[in-house]
C-alpha positions in Angstrom: -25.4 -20.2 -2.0 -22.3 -21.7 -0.5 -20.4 -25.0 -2.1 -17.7 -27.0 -1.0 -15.0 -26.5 -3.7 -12.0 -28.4 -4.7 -9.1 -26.1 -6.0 -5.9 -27.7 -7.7 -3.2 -25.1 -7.9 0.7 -24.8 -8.4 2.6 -23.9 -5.5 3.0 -20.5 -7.1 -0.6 -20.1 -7.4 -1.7 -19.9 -3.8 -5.4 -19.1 -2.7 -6.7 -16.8 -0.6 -10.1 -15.8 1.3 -11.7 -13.3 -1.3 -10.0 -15.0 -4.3 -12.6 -15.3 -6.9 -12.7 -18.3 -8.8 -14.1 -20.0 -12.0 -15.2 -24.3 -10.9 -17.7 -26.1 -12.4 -18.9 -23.7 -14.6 -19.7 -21.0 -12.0 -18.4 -18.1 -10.5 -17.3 -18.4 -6.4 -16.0 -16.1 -4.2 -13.6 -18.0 -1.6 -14.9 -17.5 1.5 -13.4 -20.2 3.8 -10.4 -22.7 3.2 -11.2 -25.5 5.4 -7.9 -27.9 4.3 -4.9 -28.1 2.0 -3.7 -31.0 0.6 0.0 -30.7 0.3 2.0 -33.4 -0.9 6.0 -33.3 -0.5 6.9 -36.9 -1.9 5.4 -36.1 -5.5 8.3 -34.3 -6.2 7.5 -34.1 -10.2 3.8 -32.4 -9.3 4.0 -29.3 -7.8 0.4 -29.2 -7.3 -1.5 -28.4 -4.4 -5.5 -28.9 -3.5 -7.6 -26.5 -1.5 -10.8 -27.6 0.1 -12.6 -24.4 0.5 -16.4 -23.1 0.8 -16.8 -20.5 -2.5 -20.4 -18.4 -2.8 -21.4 -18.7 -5.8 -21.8 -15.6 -7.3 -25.6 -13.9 -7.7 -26.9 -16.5 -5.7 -29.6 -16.2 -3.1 -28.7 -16.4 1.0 -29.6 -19.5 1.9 -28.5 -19.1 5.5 -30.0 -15.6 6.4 -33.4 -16.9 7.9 -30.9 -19.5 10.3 -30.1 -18.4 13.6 -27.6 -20.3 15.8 -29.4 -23.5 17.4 -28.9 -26.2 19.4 -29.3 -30.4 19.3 -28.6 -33.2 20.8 -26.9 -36.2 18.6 -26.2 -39.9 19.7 -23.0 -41.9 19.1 -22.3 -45.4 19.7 -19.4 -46.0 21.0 -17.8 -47.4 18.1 -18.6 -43.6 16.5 -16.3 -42.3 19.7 -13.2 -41.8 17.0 -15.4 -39.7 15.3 -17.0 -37.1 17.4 -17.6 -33.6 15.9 -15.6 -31.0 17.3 -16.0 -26.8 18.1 -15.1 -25.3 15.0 -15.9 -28.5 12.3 -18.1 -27.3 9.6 -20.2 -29.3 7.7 -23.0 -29.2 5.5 -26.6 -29.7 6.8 -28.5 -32.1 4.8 -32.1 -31.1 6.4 -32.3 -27.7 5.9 -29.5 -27.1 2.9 -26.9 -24.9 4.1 -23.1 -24.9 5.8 -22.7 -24.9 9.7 -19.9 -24.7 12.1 -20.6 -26.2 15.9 -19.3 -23.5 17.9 -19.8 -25.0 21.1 -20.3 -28.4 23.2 -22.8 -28.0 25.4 -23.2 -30.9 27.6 -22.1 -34.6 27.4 -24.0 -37.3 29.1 -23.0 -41.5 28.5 -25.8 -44.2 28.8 -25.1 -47.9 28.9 -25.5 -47.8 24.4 -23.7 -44.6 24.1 -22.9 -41.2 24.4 -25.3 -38.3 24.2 -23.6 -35.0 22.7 -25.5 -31.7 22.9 -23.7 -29.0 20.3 -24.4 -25.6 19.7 -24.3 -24.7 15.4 -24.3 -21.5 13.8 -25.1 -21.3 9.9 -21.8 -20.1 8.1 -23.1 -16.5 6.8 -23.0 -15.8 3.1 -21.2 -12.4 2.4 -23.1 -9.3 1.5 -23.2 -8.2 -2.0 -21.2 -5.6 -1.4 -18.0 -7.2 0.2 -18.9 -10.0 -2.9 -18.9 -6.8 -5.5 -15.4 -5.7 -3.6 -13.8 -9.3 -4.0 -14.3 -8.9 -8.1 -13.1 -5.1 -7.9 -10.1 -6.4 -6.4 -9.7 -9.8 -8.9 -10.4 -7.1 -11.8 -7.9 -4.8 -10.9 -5.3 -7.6 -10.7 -6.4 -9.3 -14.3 -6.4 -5.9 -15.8 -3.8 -3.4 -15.9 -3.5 -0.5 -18.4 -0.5 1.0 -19.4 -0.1 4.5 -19.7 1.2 5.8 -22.6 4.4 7.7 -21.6 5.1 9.0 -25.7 4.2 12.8 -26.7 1.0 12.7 -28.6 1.7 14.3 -32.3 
């Protein structure tokens, strides 16, 4: 399962695709960072957000039985400022999982609009193995040994 995920950090703190993460009370690998929120004028809070897509952890693939599909939306043209574009991801409210439009198919105007025909293609949840290699990695960086360089005796 795939969330959207707000992640405050300090600037030495960055994030990275892989990073896994503790929010809300679950465990997420960060798969995608859609935005950062970067804000030079608060000069006392060194603070920066991340808008990313995590997977949470053990969770099942919602995505897998979605294949890339097509469909035609209408705007009025007072929605014209806010046409999607190739590469916008969003969450699907219908079926319950991320998607990315990956192409504009066709454009057609009517006298009460605009017709918009877009290719989407669910965002695919990692397999458990590169998920199992994320937290190898986070491990290893958490949890360094020392070796004991003394003579035993």
């Amino acid at each position: 399962m795939i969330e959207s995920i707000r992640l405050k950090r300090k600037k030495t703190e960055p994030i990275a695709i892989g990073d896994v993460v503790q929010y809300h009370g679950g465990t997420f690998v960060v798969i995608n960072i859609l935005g950062i929120d970067a804000q030079p004028d608060r000069k006392k809070d060194d603070r920066i957000f991340y808008y990313c897509l995590g997977q949470l952890y053990g969770s099942p693939d919602l995505a897998a039985d979605y294949l890339a599909t097509e469909n035609e939306l209408k705007f009025s043209p007072d929605q014209y400022y806010n046409i999607p574009q190739v590469g916008d991801i969003f969450f699907d409210n219908n079926i319950g999982i991320w998607i990315r439009i990956i192409e504009i198919r066709a454009v057609t105007f009517e006298k009460d609009g605009m017709k918009v025909n877009f290719k989407f293609s669910p965002i695919k949840e990692w397999s458990n193995k590169k998920m199992e290699q994320a937290f190898q990695k986070s491990r290893s960086h958490h949890m360094k040994l020392l070796k004991n360089d003394r003579p035993a005796g």
